[in-house]
C-alpha positions as CSV (number, residue, x, y, z in Angstrom):
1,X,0.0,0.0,0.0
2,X,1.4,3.3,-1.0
3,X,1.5,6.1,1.6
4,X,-1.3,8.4,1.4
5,X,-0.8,12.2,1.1
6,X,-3.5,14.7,2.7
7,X,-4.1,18.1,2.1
8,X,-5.9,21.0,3.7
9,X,-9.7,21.3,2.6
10,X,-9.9,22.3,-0.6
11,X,-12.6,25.0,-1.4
12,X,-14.8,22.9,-3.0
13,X,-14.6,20.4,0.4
14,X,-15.4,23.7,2.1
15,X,-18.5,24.5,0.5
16,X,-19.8,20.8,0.3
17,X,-18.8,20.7,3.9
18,X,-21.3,24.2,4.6
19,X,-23.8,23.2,1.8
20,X,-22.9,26.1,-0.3
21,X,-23.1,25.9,-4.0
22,X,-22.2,29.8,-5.3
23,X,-19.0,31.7,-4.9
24,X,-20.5,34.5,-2.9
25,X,-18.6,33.6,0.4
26,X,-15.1,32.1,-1.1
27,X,-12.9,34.8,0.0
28,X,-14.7,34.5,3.7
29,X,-14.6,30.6,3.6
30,X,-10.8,30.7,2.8
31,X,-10.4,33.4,5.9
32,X,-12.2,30.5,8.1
33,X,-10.0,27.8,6.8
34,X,-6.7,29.9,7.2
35,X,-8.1,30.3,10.8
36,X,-8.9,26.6,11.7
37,X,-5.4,26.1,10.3
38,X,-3.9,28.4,12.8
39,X,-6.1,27.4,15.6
40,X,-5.2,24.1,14.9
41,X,-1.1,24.2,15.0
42,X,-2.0,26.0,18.4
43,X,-3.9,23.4,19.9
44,X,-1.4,20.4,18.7
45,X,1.7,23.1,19.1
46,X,2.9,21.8,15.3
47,X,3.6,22.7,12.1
48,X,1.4,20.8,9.6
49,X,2.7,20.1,5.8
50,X,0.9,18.6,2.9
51,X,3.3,16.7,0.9
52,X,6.5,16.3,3.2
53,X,8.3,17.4,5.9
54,X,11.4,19.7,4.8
55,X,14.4,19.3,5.8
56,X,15.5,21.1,9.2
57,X,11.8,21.5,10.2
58,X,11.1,21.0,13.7
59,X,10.5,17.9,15.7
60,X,7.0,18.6,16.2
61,X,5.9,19.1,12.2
62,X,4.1,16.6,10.9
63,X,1.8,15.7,7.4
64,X,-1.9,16.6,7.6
65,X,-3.7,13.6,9.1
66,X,-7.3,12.6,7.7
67,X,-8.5,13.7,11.3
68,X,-6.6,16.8,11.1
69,X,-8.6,17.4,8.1
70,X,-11.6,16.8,9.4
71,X,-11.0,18.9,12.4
72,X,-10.1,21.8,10.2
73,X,-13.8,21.1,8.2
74,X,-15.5,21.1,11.5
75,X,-14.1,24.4,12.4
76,X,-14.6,26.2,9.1
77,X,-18.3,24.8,9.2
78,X,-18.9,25.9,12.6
79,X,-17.8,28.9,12.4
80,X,-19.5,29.5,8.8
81,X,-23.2,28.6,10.5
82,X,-22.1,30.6,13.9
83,X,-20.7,33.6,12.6
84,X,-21.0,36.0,16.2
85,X,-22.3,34.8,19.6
86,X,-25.7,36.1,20.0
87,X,-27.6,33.2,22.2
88,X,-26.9,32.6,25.9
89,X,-27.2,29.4,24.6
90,X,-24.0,28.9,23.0
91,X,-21.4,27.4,25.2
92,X,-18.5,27.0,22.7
93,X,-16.5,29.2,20.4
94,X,-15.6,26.1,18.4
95,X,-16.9,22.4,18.0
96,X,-16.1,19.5,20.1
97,X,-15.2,17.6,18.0
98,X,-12.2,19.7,16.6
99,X,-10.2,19.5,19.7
100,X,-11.1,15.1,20.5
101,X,-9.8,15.0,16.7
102,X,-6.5,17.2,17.4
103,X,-5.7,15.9,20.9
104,X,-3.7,12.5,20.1
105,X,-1.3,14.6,18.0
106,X,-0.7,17.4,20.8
107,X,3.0,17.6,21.0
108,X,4.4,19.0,24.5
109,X,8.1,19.5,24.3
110,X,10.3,18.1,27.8
């Protein structure tokens, strides 16, 4: 089996992801996934790459997982349908689900 190469979320996995089907909202959707991305090298405290790792990177960079992916689609998504808090309601800024995907590839240095 070869090894499998991931990448970010496309745009067109964005908008399937929101249920969008017009380019209206691209250059907002590609803030959001720039975001998730960010927020997501935060939380795991790593670089992520899509094809390899370059030479001389740090310890802690690794290549986008499927879950990673997923964690990033989760966040764009979220925050896509919850654009400001405006109910009391709302206990989280962003899913669940993005930080149980993230939290097996946390790195903490010693």
């Amino acid at each position: 089996m070869a090894d499998q190469s991931y990448t970010f979320p496309t745009l067109e996995e964005i908008k399937k992801q929101c249920r969008i089907d017009n380019d209206d909202e691209d250059n907002l959707l590609n803030i959001y996934l720039k975001a998730a991305i960010s927020r997501a090298q935060n939380y795991t405290n790593r670089i992520f790459y899509e094809d390899k790792i370059p030479e001389g990177a740090q310890s802690s960079a690794m290549l986008v997982e499927p879950d990673v992916k997923i964690a990033i689609l989760l966040a764009v998504g979220y925050w896509y349908q919850q654009r400001e808090d405006v109910a009391n309601e709302q206990l989280y800024s962003i899913p669940l689900g993005f930080n149980t995907l993230l939290k097996s590839y946390r790195y903490i240095p010693i």
